[in-house]
Every structure is written in structure tokens, then in C-alpha cells.
C-alpha positions in Angstrom: -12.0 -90.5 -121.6 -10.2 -93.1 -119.6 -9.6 -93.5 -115.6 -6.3 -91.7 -114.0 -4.0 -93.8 -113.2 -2.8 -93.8 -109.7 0.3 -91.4 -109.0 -0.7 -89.4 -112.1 0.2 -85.7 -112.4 -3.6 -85.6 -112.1 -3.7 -87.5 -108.8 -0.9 -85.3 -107.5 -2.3 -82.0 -107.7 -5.4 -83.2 -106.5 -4.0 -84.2 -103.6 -2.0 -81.1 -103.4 -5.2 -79.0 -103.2 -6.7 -81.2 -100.5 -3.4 -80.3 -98.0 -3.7 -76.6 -98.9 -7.2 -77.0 -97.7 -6.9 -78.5 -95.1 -3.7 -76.5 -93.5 -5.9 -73.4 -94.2 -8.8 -74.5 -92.4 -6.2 -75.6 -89.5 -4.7 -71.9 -90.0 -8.5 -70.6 -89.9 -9.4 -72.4 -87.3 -6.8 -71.9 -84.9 -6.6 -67.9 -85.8 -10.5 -68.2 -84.3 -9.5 -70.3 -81.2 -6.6 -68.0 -80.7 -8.9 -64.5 -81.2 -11.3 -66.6 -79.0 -8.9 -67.0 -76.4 -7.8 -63.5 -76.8 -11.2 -62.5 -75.9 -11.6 -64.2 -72.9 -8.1 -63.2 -71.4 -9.3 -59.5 -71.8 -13.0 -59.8 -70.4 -11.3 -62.0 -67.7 -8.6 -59.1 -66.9 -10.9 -56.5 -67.1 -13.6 -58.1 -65.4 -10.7 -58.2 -62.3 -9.7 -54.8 -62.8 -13.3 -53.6 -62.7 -13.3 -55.4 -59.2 -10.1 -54.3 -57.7 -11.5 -50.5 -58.6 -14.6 -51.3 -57.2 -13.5 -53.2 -53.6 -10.9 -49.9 -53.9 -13.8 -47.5 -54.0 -15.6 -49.1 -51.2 -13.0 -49.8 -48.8 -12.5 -46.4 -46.2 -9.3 -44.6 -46.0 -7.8 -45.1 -42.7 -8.3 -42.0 -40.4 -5.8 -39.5 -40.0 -4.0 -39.9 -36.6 -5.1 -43.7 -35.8 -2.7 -45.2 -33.6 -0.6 -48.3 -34.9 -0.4 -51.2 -32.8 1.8 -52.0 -30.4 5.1 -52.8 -31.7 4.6 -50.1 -34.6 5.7 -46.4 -35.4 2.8 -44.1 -35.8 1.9 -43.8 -39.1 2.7 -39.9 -40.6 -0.5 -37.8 -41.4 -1.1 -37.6 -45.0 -1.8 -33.7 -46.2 -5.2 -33.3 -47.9 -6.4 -32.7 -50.6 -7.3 -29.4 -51.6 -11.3 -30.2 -51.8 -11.6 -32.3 -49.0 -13.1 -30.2 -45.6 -10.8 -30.4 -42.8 -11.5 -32.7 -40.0 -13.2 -30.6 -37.7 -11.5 -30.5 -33.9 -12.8 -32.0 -31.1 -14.6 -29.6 -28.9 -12.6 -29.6 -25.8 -14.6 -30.3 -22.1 -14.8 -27.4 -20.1 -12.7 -27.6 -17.3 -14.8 -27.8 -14.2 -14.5 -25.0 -12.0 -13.1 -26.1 -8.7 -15.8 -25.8 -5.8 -14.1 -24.0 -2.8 -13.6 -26.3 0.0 -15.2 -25.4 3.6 -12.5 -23.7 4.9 -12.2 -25.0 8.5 -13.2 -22.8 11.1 -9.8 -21.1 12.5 -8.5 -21.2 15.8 -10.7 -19.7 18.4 -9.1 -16.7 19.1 -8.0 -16.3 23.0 -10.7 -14.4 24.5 -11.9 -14.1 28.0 -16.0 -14.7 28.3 -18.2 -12.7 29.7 -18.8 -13.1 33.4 -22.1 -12.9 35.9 -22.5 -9.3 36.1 -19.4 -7.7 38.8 -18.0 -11.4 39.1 -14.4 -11.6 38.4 -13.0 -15.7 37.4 -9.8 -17.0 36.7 -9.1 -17.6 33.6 -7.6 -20.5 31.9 -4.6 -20.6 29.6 -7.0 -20.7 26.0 -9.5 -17.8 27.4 -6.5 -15.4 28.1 -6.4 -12.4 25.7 -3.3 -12.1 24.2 -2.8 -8.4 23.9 -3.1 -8.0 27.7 0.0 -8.6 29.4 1.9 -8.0 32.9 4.7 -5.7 33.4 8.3 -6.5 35.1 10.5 -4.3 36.5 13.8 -5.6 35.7 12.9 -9.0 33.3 10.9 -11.8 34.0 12.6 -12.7 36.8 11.3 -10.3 38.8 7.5 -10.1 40.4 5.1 -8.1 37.8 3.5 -5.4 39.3 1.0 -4.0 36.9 -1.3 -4.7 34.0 -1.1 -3.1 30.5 -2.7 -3.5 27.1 -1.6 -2.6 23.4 -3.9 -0.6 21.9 -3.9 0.2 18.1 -1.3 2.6 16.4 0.7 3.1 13.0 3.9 1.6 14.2 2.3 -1.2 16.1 4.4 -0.4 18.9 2.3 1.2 22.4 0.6 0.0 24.7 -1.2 2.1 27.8 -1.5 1.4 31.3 -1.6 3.6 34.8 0.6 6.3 35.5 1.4 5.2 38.7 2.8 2.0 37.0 5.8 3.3 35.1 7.9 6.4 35.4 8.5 9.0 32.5 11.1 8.9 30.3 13.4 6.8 27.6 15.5 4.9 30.7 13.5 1.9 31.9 14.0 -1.5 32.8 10.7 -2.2 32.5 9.5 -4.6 30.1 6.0 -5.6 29.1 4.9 -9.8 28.8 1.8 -10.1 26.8 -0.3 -13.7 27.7 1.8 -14.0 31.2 1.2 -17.0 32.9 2.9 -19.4 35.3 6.2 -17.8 35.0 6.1 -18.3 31.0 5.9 -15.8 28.3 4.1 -17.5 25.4 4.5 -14.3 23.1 8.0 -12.9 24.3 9.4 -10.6 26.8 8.8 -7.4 25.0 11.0 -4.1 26.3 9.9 -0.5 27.1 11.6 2.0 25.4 10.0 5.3 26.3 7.1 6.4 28.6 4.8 9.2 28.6 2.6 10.9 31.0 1.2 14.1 31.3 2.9 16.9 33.2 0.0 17.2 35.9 0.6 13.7 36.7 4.5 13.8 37.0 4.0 17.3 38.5 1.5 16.8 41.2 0.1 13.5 40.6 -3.2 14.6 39.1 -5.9 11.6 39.8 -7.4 12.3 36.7 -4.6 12.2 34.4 -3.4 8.9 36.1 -2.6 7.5 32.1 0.4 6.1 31.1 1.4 5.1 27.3 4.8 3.2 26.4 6.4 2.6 23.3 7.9 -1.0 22.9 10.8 -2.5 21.1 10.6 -4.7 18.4 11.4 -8.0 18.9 12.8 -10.9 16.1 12.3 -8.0 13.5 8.1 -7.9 14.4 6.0 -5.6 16.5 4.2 -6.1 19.8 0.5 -5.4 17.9 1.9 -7.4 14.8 2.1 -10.6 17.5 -0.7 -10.6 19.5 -3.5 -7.8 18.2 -4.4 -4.8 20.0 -7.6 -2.9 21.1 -9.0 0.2 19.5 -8.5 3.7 21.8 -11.1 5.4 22.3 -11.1 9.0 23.7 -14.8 10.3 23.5 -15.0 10.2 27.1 -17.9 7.9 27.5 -19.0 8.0 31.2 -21.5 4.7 31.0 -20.6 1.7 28.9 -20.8 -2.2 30.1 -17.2 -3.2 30.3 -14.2 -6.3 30.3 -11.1 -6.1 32.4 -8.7 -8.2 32.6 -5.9 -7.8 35.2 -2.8 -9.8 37.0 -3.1 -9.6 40.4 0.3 -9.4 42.4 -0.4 -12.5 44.8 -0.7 -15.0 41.4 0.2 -16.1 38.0 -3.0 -16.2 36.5 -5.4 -13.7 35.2 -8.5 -12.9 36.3 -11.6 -11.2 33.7 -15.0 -9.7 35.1 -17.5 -8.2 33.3 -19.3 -5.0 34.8 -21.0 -2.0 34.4 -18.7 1.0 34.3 -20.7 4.8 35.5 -19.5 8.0 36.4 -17.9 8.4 39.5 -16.8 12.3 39.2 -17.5 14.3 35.8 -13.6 13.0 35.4 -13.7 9.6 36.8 -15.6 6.3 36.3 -16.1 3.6 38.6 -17.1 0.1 38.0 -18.0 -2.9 40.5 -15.9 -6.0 39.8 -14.9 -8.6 43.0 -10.9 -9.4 43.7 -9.2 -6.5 41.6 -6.4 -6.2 43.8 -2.6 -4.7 44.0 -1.2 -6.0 40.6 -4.0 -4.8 38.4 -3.7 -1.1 38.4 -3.5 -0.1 34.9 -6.0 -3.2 33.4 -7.9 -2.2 30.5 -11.5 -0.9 30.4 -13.1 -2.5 27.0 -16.8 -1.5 26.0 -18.3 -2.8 22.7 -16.1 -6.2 24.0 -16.7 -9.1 21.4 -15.6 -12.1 23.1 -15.8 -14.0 20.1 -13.5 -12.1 18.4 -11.8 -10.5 21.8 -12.0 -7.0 20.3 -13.7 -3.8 21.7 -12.2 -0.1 22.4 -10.2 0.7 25.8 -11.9 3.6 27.4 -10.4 3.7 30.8 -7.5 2.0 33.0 -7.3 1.0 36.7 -6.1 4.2 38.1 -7.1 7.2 39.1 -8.7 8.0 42.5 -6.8 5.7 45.2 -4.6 4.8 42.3 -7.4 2.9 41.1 -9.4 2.2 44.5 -9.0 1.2 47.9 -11.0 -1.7 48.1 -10.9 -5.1 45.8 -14.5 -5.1 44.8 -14.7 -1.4 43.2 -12.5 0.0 40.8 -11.8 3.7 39.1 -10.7 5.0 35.9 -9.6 8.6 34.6 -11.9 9.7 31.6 -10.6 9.3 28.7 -11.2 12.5 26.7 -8.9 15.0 24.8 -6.3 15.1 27.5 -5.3 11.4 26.6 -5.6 11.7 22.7 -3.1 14.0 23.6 -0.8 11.9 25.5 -1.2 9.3 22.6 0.0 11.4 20.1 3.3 12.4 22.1 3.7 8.4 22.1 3.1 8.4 18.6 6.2 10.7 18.0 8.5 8.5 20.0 7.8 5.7 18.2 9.7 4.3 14.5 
């Protein structure tokens, strides 16, 4: 056979064939390259996904009830999840019990001391007891004449003295001053409203029933014993005790307290040996069991009795206090509110 000749229908579909080829192996080759790239985009992406579930997984939730910063609003609590354990609560501190403070030691009550044995003293404004007073005819105005002492009862409202101080009956001008001194009254100017005294007193003037109890008003709304205290009566008729008077002697302002040892004088009287009782202190108080911490103790006797309670300075009397006086007591009690 002989050689083609160039641009022969031989030539031509030769040549044909060789662009098919090639354009398919373009096609083929760029269908790998694309798959190829295909393939890597995927890995890539799910190579990143992987990581952002991962860095997800280990990354904490922020806690429930974290404050935002300054500037923002805090964040709302998110409910949870059925299976997740609450957040147990914080144990609260106990509160600490408050230790009591030292209370500071109250105001020294106004309380006469206790004296050499049968030596009276004078006795300044802070020693005077408060439910010892003088009584005024008249107001304070007047010159006090006597000595008295509240003693204890429901209404808070007696006080006892000497017979011989007062006179029976609901008319009075009298009125009693509790912690008289210098012309002042530091507790108030208290009025008598009723006396009582037994009949063999007012009737014959019985030495031994020389005992006088008073009922007084109340004053600003309060009562006498609800001011300034009082002393516990008692009647057992105890004949030999160590006892405190106090007393107002006419010729001063000032009170005077002794300490001494009260005996029997008579089976109805007592006597005790205290220097400078004189005129003004007839119906003082007679206080065994005397505290002078506290100023408490029971009245068992008044200045009275024989010589209207004695005829010189140095030695005083007192009626015995027995059933006769519980008596009298109890026929104030029935005056009084």
C-alpha cells in the first residue's frame, strides 16, 4: 500500500481520535482532582467540627448565679435538667450567741452604815435611807416634829411611827417627807390621809400601845413604798435583837443613825442605848436583821413608849410589837385603796 497523504480522511479521523483522548483524559483527570479536593474539604470540615465539639465538651458551664461585671445585668438562672443533682445550699454560720455584758453594778442603794456599838453619827445625803422620813404639821414649811418609816403593805401606802406623834382620825394636816434634808424633799411631800391608834392609847394613853400607823396619799399617780421601798413589819415580839435607827432630831436638818443593842426593858417594853436621840425622833424605826448593803431589815419597835420614848438622849424605849400591833396594822390596811 502507499503513504496517506496529508489531510486525508485517514489523517482526519486520526486526529479526531487523538482530541477525544485527550479531552477525556482532561475530563478523567479533573473529575479525580475535583473528588480529590472534595475529599479534603470534608476531612478539613470535619476535622473542625470534631474540634469545636471537643473544646465545647471541655470548656465548664458557667455557674449558676455568678455575678456579671460591673456595668452588666445579672445573668437569669438557667432551670436544670432533669438528671443533673441540685446544687446543694450553702450551710449557713451559726449565729453566735451574744455573751451577756457585765451588767454594771447599780447604784448603791441609800443606806446608813453600821455604827460603833450605841454611837449615833450624822449622816450624809448618799447614806440616808430613803424610806425614813420626817413628819410636818402643816407642809414643809413648818418645823418636823417626828420620825416615821413605811413599812411594807398591799397598797403600798402606810407608814408607822409613835402615837404620841399624830392624832387619830381621817382630818390631818400632817404630811410625811421621806429623805428630809436641808429643807428639801428629794422624794416629795407625801400627805396623811388617815391615822390609827389603838383605843388604850387615845383613851388613856397606854405606854405600851404608844404605835401609830398612817395611810398616805398617792402622789403623781405612784405610791409612797412604790418611790422609796419600805421595811418589812414584824410583830413576833422579839424582846433582844441588835438594831438600826434612824431619826430627825428637832434642833437639825440632818439625820442621825446608831446601831445598838435593843433588850427588854418591861415584859412590854424594850430599851436600847444609842447617844443624841433627842426631841424630834420619837417614832424612829427599830430595824433588826438590818442589811446596810441593801438597807433592808424588819421594824420591830418605834421611839415611844415609856417617857414617850425616854427621858434622857442616850437611852431610848419601844412598845413590843406583838399581836396588839398586827392588829392596829390591819385597821390601816382597811383604810387604805
Amino acid at each position: 500500500m502507499g503513504t496517506s497523504e496529508p489531510g486525508s480522511r485517514t489523517e482526519r479521523l486520526r486526529a479526531a481520535r487523538q482530541k477525544r483522548r485527550r479531552a477525556l483524559l482532561a475530563l478523567t483527570a479533573g473529575l479525580v482532582l475535583g473528588m480529590c479536593a472534595l475529599a479534603t474539604t470534608s476531612s478539613s470540615a470535619d476535622t473542625r467540627l470534631l474540634h469545636i465539639l471537643d473544646v465545647s465538651k471541655s470548656e465548664p458551664a458557667p455557674k449558676a448565679g455568678t455575678a456579671a461585671k460591673a456595668g452588666g445585668k445579672t445573668p437569669a438562672t438557667a432551670s436544670a435538667s432533669p438528671s443533673a443533682k441540685p446544687s446543694p445550699k450553702p450551710t449557713p454560720k451559726p449565729t453566735p450567741k451574744a455573751t451577756p455584758k457585765a451588767t454594771a453594778s447599780a447604784t448603791p442603794v441609800p443606806a446608813p452604815p453600821t455604827t460603833a456599838l450605841g454611837e449615833s453619827e450624822v449622816l450624809t445625803r448618799s447614806q440616808q435611807p430613803a424610806q425614813v422620813g420626817a413628819l410636818f404639821h402643816g407642809g414643809l414649811s413648818g418645823s418636823h416634829s417626828c420620825t416615821a418609816s413605811v413599812v411594807d403593805s398591799p397598797a403600798g401606802d402606810i407608814i408607822v411611827t409613835a402615837a404620841h406623834c399624830l392624832t387619830t382620825g381621817s382630818t390631818t394636816s400632817d404630811v410625811f417627807v421621806p429623805g428630809y434634808r436641808d429643807g428639801s424633799a428629794p422624794y416629795g411631800v407625801w400627805k396623811i390621809s388617815g391615822v390609827v391608834e389603838a383605843n388604850a392609847w387615845t383613851s388613856g394613853g397606854d405606854v405600851d400601845d404608844d404605835v401609830a400607823f398612817a395611810v398616805v396619799e398617792p402622789l403623781n399617780g405612784r405610791t409612797v413604798e412604790s418611790v422609796v421601798g419600805s421595811y418589812t413589819l414584824g410583830t413576833d415580839a422579839v424582846s433582844s435583837a441588835t438594831v438600826q435607827l434612824t431619826g430627825y432630831p428637832a434642833a437639825t436638818d440632818e439625820p442621825i443613825s446608831c446601831t445598838g443593842d435593843g433588850t427588854a426593858f418591861t415584859a412590854s417594853q424594850l430599851q436600847v442605848y444609842c447617844t443624841a436621840y433627842t426631841s424630834g425622833t420619837s417614832g424612829s424605826g427599830w430595824i433588826s436583821g438590818y442589811d446596810p448593803t441593801s438597807g433592808t431589815g424588819t421594824l420591830i419597835g418605834v421611839i415611844g413608849g415609856y417617857e414617850t420614848g425616854g427621858d434622857t438622849p442616850d437611852v431610848s424605849y419601844s412598845p413590843l410589837f406583838g399581836s396588839s400591833v398586827r392588829a392596829l396594822y390591819d385597821q390601816a390596811l382597811s383604810l387604805t385603796g
